[in-house]
C-alpha positions as CSV (number, residue, x, y, z in Angstrom):
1,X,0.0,0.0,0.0
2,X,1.2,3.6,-0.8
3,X,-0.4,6.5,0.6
4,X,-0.5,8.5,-3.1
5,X,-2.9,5.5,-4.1
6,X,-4.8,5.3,-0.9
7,X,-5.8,8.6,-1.0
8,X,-6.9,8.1,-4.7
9,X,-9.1,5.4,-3.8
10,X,-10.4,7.1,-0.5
11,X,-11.2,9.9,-2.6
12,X,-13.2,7.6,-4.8
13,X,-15.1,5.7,-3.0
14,X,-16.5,9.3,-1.2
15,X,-17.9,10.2,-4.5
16,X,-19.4,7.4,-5.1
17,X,-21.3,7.6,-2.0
18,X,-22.1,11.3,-1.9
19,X,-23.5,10.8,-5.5
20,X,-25.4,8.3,-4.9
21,X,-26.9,9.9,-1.8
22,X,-27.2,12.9,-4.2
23,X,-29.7,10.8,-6.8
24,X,-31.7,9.0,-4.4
25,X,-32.4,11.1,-2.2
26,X,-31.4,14.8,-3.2
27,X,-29.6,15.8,-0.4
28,X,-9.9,-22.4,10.3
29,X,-12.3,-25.0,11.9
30,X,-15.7,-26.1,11.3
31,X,-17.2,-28.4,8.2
32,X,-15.8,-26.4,5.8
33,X,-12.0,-26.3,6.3
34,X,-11.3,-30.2,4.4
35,X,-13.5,-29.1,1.2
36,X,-12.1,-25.7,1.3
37,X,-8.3,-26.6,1.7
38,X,-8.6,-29.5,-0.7
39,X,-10.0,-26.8,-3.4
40,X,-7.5,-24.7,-2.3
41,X,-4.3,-26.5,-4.1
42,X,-6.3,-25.8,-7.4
43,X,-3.4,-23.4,-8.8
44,X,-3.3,-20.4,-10.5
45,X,-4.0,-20.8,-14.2
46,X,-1.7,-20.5,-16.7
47,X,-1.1,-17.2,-19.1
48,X,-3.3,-17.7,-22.4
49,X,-5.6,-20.0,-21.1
50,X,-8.3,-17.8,-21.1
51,X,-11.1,-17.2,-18.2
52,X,-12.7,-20.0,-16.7
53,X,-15.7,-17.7,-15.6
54,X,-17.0,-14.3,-17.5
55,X,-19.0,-12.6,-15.4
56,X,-20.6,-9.2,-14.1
57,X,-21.3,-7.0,-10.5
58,X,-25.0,-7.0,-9.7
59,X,-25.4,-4.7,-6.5
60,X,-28.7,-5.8,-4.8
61,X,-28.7,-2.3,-2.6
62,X,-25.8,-1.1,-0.2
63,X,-26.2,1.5,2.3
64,X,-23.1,3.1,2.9
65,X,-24.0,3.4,6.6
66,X,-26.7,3.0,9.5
67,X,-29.3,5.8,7.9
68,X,-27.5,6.0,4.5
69,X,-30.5,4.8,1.9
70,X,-29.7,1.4,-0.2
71,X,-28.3,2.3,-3.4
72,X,-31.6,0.5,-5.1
73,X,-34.2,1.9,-3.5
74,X,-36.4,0.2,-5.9
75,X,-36.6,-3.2,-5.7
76,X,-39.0,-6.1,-7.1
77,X,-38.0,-9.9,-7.8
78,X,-39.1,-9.2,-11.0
79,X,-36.9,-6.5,-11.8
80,X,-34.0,-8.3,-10.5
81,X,-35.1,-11.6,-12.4
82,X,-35.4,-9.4,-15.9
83,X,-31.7,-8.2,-15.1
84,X,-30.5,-11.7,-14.2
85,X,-31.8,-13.3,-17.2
86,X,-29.9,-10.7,-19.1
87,X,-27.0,-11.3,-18.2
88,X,-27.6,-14.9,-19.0
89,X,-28.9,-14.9,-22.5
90,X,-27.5,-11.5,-23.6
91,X,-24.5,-10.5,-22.5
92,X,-23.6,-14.1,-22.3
93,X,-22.2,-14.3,-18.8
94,X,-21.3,-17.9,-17.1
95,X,-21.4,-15.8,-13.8
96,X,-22.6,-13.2,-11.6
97,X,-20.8,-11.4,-8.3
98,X,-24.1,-10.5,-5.9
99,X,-23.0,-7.8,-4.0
100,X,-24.8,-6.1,-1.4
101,X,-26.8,-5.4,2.0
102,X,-29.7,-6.9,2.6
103,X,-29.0,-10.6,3.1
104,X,-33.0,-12.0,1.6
105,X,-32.1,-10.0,-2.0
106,X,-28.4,-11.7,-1.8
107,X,-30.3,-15.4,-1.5
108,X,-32.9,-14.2,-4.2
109,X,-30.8,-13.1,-6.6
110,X,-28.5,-15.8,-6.1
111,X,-30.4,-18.8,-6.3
112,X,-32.1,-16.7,-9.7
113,X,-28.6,-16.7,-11.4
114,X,-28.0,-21.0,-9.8
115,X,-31.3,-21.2,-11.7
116,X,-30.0,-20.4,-14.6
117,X,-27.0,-22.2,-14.4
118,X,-24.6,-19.0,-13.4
119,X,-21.4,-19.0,-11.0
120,X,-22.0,-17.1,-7.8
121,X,-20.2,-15.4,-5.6
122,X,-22.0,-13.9,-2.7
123,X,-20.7,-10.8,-1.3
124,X,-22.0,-9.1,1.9
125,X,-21.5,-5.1,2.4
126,X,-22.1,-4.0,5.9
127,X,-20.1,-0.5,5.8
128,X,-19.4,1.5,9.0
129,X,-21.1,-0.6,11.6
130,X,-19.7,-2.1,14.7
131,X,-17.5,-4.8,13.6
132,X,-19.3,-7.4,15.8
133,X,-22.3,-6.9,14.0
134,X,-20.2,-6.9,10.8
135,X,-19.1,-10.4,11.2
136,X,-22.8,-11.4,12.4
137,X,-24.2,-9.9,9.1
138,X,-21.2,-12.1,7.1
139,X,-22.3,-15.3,9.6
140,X,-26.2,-14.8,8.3
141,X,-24.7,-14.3,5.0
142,X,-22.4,-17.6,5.0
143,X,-25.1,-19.6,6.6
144,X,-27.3,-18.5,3.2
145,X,-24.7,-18.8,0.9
146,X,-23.8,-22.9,2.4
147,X,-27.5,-23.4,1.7
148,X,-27.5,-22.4,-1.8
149,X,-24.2,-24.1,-2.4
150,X,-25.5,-27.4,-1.0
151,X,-28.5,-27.4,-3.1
152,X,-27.6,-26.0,-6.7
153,X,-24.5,-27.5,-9.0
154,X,-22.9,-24.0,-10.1
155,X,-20.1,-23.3,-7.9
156,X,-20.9,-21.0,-5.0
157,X,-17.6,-18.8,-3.8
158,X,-17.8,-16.8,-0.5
159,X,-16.3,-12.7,-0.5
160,X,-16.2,-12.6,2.9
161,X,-15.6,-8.6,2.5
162,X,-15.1,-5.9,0.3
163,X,-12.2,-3.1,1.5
164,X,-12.2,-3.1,4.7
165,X,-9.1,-0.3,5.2
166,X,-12.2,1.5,4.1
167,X,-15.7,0.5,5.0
168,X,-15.7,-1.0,8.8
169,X,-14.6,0.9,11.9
170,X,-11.6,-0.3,14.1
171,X,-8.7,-0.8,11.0
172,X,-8.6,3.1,10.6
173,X,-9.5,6.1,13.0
174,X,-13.4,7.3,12.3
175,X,-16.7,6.7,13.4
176,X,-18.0,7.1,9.3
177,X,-16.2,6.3,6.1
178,X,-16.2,9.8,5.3
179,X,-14.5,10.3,8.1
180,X,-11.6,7.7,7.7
181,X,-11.3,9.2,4.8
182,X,-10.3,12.4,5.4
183,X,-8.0,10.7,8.1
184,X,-5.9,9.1,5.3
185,X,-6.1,12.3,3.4
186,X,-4.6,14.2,5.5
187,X,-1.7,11.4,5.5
188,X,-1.1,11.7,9.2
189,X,-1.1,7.6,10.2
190,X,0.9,4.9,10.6
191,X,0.6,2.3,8.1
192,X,2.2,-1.0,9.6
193,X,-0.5,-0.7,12.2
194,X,-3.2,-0.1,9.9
195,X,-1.9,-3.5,8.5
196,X,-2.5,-5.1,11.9
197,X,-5.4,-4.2,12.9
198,X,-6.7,-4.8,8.8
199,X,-5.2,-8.4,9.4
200,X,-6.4,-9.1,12.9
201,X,-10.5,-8.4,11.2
202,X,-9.6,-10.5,7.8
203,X,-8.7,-13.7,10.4
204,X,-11.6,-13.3,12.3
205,X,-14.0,-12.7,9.2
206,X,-12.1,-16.0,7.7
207,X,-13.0,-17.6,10.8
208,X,-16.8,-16.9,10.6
209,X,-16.4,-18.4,7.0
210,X,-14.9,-21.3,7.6
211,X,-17.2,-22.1,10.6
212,X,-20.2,-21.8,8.4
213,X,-19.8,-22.2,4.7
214,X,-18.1,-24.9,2.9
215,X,-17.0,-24.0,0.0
216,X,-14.0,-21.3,-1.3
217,X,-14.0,-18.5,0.1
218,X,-12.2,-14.8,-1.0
219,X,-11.9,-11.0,-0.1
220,X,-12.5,-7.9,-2.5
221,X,-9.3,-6.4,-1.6
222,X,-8.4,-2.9,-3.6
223,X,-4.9,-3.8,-5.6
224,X,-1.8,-2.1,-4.3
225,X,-4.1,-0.8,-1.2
226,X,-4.5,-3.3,1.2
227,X,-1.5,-5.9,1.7
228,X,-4.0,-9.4,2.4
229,X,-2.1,-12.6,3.4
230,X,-3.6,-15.2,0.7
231,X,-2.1,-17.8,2.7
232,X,-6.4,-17.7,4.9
233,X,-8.2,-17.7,1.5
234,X,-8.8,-20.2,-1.5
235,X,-8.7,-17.9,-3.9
236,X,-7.1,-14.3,-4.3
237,X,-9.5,-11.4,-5.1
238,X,-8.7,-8.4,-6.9
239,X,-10.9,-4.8,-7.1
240,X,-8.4,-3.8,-10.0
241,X,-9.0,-0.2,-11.3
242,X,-5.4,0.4,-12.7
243,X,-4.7,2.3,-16.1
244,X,-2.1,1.5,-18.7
245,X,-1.8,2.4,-22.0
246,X,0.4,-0.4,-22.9
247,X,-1.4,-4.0,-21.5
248,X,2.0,-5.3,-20.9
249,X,2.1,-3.2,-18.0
250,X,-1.2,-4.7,-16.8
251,X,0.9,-8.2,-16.6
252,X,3.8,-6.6,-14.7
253,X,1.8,-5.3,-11.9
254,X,-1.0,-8.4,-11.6
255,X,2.0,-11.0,-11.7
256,X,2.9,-11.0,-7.9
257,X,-0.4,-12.0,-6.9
258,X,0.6,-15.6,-8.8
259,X,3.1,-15.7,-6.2
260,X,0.5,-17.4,-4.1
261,X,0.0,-20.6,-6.2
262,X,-4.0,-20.0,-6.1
263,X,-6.9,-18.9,-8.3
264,X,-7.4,-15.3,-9.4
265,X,-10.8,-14.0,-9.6
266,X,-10.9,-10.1,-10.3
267,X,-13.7,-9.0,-8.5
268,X,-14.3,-5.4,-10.1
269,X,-13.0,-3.7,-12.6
270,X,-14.0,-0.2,-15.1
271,X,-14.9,3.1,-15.8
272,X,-17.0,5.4,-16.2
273,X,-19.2,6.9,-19.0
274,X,-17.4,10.4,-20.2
275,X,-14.2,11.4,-22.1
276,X,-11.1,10.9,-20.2
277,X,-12.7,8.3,-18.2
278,X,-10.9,5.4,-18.8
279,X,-7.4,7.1,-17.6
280,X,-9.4,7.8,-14.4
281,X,-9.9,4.4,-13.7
282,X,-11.7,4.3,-9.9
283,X,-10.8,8.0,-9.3
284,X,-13.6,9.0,-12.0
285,X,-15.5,9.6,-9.5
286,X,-13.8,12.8,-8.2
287,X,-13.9,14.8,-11.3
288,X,-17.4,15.6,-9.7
289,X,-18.3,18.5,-7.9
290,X,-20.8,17.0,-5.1
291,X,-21.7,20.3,-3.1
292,X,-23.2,21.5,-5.8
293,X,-27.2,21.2,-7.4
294,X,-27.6,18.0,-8.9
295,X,-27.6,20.3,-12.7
296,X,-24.5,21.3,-12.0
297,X,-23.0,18.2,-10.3
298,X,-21.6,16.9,-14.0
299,X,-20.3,20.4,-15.1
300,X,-17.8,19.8,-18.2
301,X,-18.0,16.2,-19.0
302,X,-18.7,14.6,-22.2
303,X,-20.4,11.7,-22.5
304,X,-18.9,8.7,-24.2
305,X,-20.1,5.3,-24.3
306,X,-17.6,4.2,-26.6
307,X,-14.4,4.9,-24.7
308,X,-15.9,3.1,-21.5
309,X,-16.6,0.5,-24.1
310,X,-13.2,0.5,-25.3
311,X,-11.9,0.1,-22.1
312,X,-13.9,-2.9,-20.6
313,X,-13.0,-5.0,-24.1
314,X,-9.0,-4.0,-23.2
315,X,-9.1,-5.2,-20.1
316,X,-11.2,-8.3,-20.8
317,X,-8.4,-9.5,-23.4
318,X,-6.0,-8.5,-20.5
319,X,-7.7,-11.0,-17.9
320,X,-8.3,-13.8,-20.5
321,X,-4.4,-13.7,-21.5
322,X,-3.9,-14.4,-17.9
323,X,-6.2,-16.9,-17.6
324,X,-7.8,-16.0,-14.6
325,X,-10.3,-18.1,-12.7
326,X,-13.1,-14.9,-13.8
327,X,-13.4,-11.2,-14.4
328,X,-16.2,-9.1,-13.1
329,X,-17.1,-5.9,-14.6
330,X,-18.3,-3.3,-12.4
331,X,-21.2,-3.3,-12.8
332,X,-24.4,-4.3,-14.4
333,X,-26.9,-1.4,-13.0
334,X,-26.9,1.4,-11.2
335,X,-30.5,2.8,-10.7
336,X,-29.1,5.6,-8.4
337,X,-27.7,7.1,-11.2
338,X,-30.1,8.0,-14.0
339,X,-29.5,9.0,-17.2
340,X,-30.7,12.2,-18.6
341,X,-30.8,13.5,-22.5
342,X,-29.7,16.8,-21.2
343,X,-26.2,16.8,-20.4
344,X,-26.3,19.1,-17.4
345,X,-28.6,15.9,-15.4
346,X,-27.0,13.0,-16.8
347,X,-26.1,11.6,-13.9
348,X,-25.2,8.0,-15.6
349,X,-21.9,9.6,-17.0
350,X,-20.7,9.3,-13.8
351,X,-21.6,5.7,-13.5
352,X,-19.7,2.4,-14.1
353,X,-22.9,0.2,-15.3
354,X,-23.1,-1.6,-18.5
355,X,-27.0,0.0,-18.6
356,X,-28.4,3.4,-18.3
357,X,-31.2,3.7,-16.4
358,X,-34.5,5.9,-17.4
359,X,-36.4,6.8,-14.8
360,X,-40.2,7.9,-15.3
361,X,-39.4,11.0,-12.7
362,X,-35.6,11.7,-12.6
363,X,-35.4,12.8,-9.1
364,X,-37.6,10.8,-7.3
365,X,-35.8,7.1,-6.4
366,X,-38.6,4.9,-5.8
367,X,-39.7,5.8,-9.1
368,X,-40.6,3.3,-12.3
369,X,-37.6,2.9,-14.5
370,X,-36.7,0.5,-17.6
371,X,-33.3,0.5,-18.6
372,X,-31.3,0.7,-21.9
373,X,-27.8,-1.2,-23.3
374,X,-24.7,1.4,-23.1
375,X,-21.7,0.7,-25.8
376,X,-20.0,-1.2,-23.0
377,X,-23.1,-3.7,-22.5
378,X,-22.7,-4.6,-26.4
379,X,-18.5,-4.9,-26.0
380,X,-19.3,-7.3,-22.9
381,X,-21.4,-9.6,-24.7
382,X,-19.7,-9.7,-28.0
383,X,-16.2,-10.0,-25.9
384,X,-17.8,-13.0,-23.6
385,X,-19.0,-15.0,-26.9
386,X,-15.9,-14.7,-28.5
387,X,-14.0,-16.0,-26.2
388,X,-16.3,-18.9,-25.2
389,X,-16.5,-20.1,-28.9
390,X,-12.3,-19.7,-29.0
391,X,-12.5,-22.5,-25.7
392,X,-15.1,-24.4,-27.3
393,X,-12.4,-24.9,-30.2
394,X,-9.7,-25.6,-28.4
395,X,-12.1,-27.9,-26.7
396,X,-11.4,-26.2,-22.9
């Protein structure tokens, strides 16, 4: 971890959240260690082989805090079925990464994509509360998540967390996120004890795992942020927001990871939807001005579809040269983000989803909404056929 690129991603993440705050609302025991060890000596893949799993983020809702509104306030099993079927038979995904809060729409929209015959991995987001009741929301979760993997054939795979440096109270000085942030913005801390204490949570959030869910288990950790020791996991996850122009670079900087013998699933990856974006990477966020009117919240940018596109087809070859276990865009939807025709409200430029969503009243988040395909939806789908029919040839 370096502070430059700590910062950055603190600085992210806060815009992220004040946005979407901003659109919705306007203002190693236990019956799973034998399976999971044994699957744990499944190695790394080798370069060229392609991805085993081609999937996409689907965020169910997550609050960003106690009070904080779920980033979908609107919410139906049919909506989320329509979306999940998508993925399936359009975009041509063999998986899904179900992200979120509320622990009944992680099982639903789990066992919807099991239905269809999808790779899951379940990921639980309880930002900024107590980290007791952190690891009781993860137990719930894993409990759930063992259910599902005992009764459907896809593989289930645990995230046991996503960023913790970040979202849960203890690792780093503040009550809120917001207010860790600013703590490691200021650049005042000590970062060998930050390790620690981020160390001392993963174990015990590995031990809640193992306890209660049998099969592999992983951790959303944010590349060159937060130094995990792979040795507790079965497979090493990756939120991997780097920019290169050259891909070869993208090699140099992923290939330590391998240095743990095990599976590499990156867990998010993208852009957003405007000019410049893909240079951002995960600071695109902070090009945004969040104190002011929602109008004027975009300023400057110019919307384009086609270099987000661009960018999710370069780094889908990238991850399919290193034949990684999957890749996950980030992410499918975000209906806290609408998109607008007129440039000064198109909040969607801001967002990372494959979709644009249309709601029937802009400002009001409980509102109806259908959604349309961005550029990046079609690159994703034409990318993910592709590359299945090239493994179906080489009969993998």
């Amino acid at each position: 971890m370096n502070n430059d690129a700590l910062t950055r991603r603190a600085t992210f993440l806060k815009g992220a959240a004040v946005l979407g705050a901003a659109a919705a609302g306007g203002v190693l025991s236990g019956p799973g260690e034998a399976r999971a060890a044994h699957r744990g000596r499944r190695g790394a893949r080798r370069a060229g082989g392609g991805l085993t799993y081609r999937g996409v983020v689907y965020d169910t809702g997550t609050a960003f805090g106690p009070g904080w509104p779920l980033t979908r306030e609107l919410w139906t099993d049919a909506l989320m079925g329509t979306d999940i079927r998508a993925i399936d038979q359009e975009l041509h995904c063999s998986a899904v990464s179900v992200i979120g809060t509320d622990v009944d729409r992680l099982v639903s929209t789990a066992t919807a994509a099991l239905e269809r015959g999808l790779q899951v991995t379940v990921q639980p987001r309880l930002f900024d509360h107590p980290q007791q009741e952190v690891l009781e929301h993860l137990r719930r979760t894993c409990r759930e998540a063992e259910k599902l993997r005992l009764a459907h054939r896809p593989e289930v795979v645990l995230a046991v967390g996503c960023e913790y440096v970040l979202f849960t109270p203890g690792i780093v000085p503040g009550d809120t996120f917001l207010e860790r942030i600013q703590y490691l913005v200021e650049g005042n801390y000590d970062y060998r004890e930050i390790t620690r204490r981020l160390h001392a949570f993963v174990a015990r959030a590995v031990a809640v795992a193992r306890e209660n869910f049998g099969g592999r288990i992983t951790y959303a950790a944010a590349t060159g942020l937060e130094e995990i020791n792979w040795n507790l996991f079965d497979i090493v996850g990756l939120d991997y927001y780097t920019f290169h122009s050259d891909p070869a670079e993208h090699t140099r900087e992923l290939s330590p990871h391998r240095r743990w013998g095990k599976p590499i699933m990156i867990m998010e990856f993208g852009c957003c939807t405007y000019r410049g974006a893909a240079e951002r990477g995960g600071d695109g966020w902070d090009v945004i001005d969040y104190d002011k009117p929602v109008p004027e919240i975009v300023g400057n940018l110019v919307r384009d579809e086609a270099e987000q596109a661009q960018h999710l087809a370069t780094m889908l070859d990238v991850f399919e040269a290193e034949g990684f276990l999957s890749a996950s865009p980030y992410q499918f939807i975000a209906t806290d983000l609408p998109h607008s025709p007129n440039p000064r409200f198109d909040l969607d430029m801001a967002s990372f989803s494959l979709v644009k969503v249309v709601r029937e009243d802009f400002a009001d988040p409980l509102s109806p909404y259908h959604w349309k395909p961005k550029s990046a939806y079609h690159a994703v789908a034409r990318h993910n056929c592709a590359a299945a029919r090239r493994q179906r040839a080489a009969g993998r």
